[in-house]
N, C-alpha and C positions, 0 to 999 in steps of 0.2 A: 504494500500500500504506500502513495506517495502523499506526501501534504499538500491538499490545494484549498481553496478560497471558500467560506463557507458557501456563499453565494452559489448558485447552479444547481447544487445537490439536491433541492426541493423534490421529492415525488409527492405522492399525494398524503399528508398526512394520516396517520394511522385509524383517526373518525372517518376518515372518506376511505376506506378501503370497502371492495365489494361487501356485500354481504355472504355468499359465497365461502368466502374465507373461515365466516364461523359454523357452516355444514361442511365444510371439508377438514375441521381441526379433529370435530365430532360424530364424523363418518366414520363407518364401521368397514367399509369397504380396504382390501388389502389388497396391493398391486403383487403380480406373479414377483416371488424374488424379493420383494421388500416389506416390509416391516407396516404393521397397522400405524396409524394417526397416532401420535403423543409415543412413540416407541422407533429402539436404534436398533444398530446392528453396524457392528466395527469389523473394517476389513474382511477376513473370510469366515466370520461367526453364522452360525446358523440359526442363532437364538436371538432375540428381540428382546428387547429390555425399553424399561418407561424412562421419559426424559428424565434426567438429574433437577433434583428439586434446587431448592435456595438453600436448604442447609445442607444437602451433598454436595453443591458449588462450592460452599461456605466450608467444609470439612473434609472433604475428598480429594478436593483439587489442590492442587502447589503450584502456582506461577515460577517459571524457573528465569525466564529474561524476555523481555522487548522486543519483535520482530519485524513490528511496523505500526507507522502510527499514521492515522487520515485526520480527515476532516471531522469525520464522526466519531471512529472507534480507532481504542490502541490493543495492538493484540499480542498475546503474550503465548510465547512456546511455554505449557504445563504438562504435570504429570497428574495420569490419574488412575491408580491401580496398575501403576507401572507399566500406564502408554501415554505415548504423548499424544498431547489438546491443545486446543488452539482457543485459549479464553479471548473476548472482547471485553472489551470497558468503555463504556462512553466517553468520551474525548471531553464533552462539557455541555453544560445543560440546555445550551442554547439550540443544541441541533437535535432534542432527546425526540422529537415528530421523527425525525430518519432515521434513529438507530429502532423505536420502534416501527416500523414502519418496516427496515429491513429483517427485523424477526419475524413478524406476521407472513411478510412474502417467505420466510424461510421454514416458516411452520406448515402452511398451505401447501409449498411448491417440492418439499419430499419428493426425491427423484432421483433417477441416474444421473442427472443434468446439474443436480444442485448439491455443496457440501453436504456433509450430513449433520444434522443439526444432534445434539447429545445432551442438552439442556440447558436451561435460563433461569434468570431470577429476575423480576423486573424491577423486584424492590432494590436491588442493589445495582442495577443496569448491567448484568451482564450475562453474553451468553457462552455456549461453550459448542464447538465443531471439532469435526475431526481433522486432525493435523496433516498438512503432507508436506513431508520435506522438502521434495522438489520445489517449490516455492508457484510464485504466481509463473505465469505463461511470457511473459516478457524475459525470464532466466533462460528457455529454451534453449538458444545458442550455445551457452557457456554450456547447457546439461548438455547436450548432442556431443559438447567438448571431452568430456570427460573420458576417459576410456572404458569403464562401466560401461556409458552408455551408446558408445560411438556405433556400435553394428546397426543400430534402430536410426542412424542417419542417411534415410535412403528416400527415396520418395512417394514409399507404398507407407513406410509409416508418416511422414509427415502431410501428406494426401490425407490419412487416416485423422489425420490431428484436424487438416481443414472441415470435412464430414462433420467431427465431433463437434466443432463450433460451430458451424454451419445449423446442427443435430438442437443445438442450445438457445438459438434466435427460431426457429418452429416449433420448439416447444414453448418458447415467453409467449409466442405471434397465438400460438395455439393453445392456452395453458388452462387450466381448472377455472382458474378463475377472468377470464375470458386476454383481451390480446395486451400484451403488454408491453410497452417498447426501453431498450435497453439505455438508458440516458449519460449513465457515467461512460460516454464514449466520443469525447470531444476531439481527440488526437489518440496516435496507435499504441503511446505507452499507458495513457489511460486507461485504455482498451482493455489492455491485455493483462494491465494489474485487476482487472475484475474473475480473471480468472486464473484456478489454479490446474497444475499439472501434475497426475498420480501418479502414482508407483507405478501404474500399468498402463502406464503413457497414453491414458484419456482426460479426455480436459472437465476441470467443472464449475461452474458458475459458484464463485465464493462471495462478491458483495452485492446488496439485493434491495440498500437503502433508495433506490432510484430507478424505480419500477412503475411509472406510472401508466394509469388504465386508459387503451384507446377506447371507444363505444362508436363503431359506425353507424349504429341504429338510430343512435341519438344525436349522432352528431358531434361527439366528444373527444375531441381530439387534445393533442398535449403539446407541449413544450418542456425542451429540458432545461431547467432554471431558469433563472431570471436577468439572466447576463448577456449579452451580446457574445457570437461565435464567430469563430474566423479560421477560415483556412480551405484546404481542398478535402482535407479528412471529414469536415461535417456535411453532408448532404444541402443542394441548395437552398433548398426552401427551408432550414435551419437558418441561414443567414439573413441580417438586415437588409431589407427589401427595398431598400428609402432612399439607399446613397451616402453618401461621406457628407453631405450639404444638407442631412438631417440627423441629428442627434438621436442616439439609442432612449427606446421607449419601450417599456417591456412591454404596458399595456397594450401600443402599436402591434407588435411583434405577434405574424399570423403563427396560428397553428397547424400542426402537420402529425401525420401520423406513422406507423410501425416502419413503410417503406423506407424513412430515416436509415435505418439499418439495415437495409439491404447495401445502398446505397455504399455501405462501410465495410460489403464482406470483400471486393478482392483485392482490396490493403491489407485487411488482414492477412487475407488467404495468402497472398504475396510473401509478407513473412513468415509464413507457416513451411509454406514450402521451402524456401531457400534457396540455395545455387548448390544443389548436388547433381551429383548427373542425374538423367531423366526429368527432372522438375522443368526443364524448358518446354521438354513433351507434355507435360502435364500440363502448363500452362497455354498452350497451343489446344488441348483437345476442353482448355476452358474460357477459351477467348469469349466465345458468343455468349454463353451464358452470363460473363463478367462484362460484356460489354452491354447488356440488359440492364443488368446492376447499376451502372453506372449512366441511364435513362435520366435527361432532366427534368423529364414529366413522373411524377411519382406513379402515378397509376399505374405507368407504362413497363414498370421494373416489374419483375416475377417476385411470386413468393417464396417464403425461406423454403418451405415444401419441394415447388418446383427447381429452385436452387442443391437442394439437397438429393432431389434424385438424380438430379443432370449430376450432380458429387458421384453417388452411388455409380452410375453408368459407365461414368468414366474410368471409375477405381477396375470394376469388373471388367471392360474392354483394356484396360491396359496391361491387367493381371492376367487374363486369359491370354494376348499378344507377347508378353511373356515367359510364359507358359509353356505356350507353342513353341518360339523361338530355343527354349531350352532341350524340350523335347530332338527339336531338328538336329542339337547339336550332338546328340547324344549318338 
């Protein structure tokens, strides 16, 4: 997590979350593989256990050092029963709408896509996630660096890696609690500190404080904070529409919706992939799809869906051309 401005971070305060959110806390419903509502499951456990109350926060856990600090939360490497956790702490009062606000989206949104949440206490602001060392998605280069992990720098796993975030924005677009658009995403180290990278080199959505609800029906569309954007990283119609010969007005400033985030996947995707051999090929059998993406008409851009299977296609027609090729050699 890096420090930035409190200003932008605004999602929709924790009053204005769906309702939704409180029939899915209290949903009895269990996804294949995971764990019912208010219950965990660490690494390869097979047993499900209830979130950590306030006094198992308060007596269980040990802060051991400081890992990173934001706008919202400071998070600290802990032990607890002899694994490490990933405590938060409210940074300070003035933002406590976002850090609740990012527990509620972390209670709801239980998934392969999102940390795993291990339990809270609100009366003391803090919550607790499962730890991954590999750190957020922005370290990737250096890990690809290591020799541990250097065989997994090819471009069927890091292909793999774009998929899984690709995998991350149709499930927000698509999520329980209806579309959600990803806002801490102003520039690509923003980006990519919202997400972290596991042991088994899948990515997962770690910060949640800036999740706000689009509503097509209604007409509800969002903006991410309150602050003027700039660059080529934000989608257009995120940017001041008025000129340099009018001053920023947030009231001014239209609203737009999830497409935002398409708009932002083949920067990312870009670094995902890297300069290894084949990643040119890769990027070649994803021109079109990325050049959709990058439509200045929002409507005009595909969805993360159809983004995500033209991903799928690709990975399978390149592996199979592989495949074959290896076969012939033999």
């Amino acid at each position: 997590m890096e420090t930035r401005p409190l200003e932008g971070r605004k999602g929709p305060a924790p009053r204005e979350l769906p309702p939704a959110v409180g029939l899915l806390l209290r949903g009895p419903g269990v996804q294949p593989g995971r764990c019912p509502p208010g219950h965990f499951s660490m690494g390869q456990a097979t047993t499900c256990s209830p979130w950590l109350s306030c006094e198992q926060l308060r007596t269980e856990v040990r802060p051991l050092k400081c890992v990173g600090e934001g706008a919202v939360k400071t998070v600290f490497l802990s032990e607890w029963k002899e694994r490490k956790v990933a405590l938060s702490r409210l940074t300070r009062p003035e933002v406590r709408d976002d850090f609740l606000h990012g527990l509620r989206m972390l209670q709801a949104l239980q998934s392969e896509h999102v940390v795993t949440l291990l339990g809270y206490c609100e009366d003391d602001d803090t919550i607790l996630t499962e730890y991954h060392p590999l750190g957020s998605l922005g370290n990737l280069e250096a890990t690809l660096n290591l020799a541990k992990y250097r065989s997994l720098n090819t471009w069927q796993h890091r292909l793999q890696l774009a998929l899984g975030y690709v995998a991350i924005l149709d499930f927000l677009h698509r999520s329980p609690l209806g579309t959600l658009v990803m806002c801490d995403s102003s520039d690509l180290p923003k980006t990519l500190s919202q997400y972290l990278l596991t042991a088994n080199f899948s990515i997962v959505l770690n910060d949640l404080d800036a999740l706000p609800l689009v509503n097509h029906s209604s007409g509800a569309l969002v903006k991410c904070g309150h602050r003027e954007l700039h660059g080529d990283f934000v989608a257009p119609e995120q940017l001041w529409p008025f000129g340099e010969d009018v001053p920023f007005q947030d009231d001014l400033m239209p609203t737009y919706d999830e497409k935002s985030d398409i708009w932002k996947i083949p920067d990312v995707s870009s670094f995902l992939l890297g300069h290894v051999e084949g990643s040119d090929m890769v990027r070649f059998h994803l021109f079109d799809i990325h050049k959709a993406c990058k439509s200045q008409v929002p409507a005009e851009r595909p969805t993360a869906q159809a983004v995500l299977d033209t991903y799928q296609k690709v990975l399978n027609l390149l592996r199979d051309t592989a495949t074959s090729q290896s076969r012939e050699m033999l």
